[in-house]
C-alpha positions, 0 to 999 in steps of 0.5 A: 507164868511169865514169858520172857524173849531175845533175838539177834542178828550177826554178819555171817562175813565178819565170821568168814574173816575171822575163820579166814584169818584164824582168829582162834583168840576171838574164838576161844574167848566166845565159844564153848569147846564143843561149840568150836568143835561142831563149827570146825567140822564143817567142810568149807569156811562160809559153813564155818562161819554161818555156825559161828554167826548163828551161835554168837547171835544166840547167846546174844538173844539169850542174855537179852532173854535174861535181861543181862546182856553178855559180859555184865553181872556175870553173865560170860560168853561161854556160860551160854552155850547152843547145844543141839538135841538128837534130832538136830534142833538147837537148845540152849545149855546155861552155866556159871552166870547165866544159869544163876540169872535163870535160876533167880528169874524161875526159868522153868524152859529156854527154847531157841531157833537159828537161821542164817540167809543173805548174809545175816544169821539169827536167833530167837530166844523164848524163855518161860518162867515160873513166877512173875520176876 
């Protein structure tokens, strides 16, 4: 067994111009559409924007789990997406490239946490692996 880790931090304010400024290509680009979905519910745009910030650093905390990065072998933006179980907990969801790295690493679990304050949201990515890779 062998236990592999990511984290990230990102600055909720350069997501609160992005929301502001309706930057949709720069979300599109980066989130998956039930992503974009759960973040556009919230009521106000700091809410938006700390969804959006606490996603971004995820699946950057993801693909340094992963030992690729975002946007190298392979690995895209909307292969990682943050899904939340039925009590609300973040999760992670692997597709495309990102699934295939975790396959060929033996990823057997993928847990993820988020947090957002004084500006700044995180995330921190433990995965569990099967064999030694």
């Amino acid at each position: 067994m062998d236990v592999r880790c990511g984290i990230d931090i990102a600055d909720i304010s350069r997501f609160v111009k992005i929301v502001e400024d309706g930057n949709t290509a720069f979300i599109d680009k980066c989130f998956t559409e039930e992503e974009i979905r759960y973040c556009s519910s919230a009521k106000d745009n700091l809410k938006k924007a700390e969804r959006y910030a606490a996603r971004f650093a995820a699946k950057e905390a993801v693909g340094k789990a992963l030992g690729t990065g975002l946007l190298s072998e392979g690995v895209g933006m909307k292969d990682i997406e943050v899904v939340k179980d039925e009590k609300g907990a973040p999760g992670v969801r692997l597709t495309g490239g990102a699934l295939s790295h975790a396959e060929e690493l033996g990823m057997s679990s993928i847990s993820l946490s988020l947090s957002h304050d004084g500006g700044m949201a995180a995330a921190y990515c433990v995965m569990l692996l099967e064999n030694n890779a």
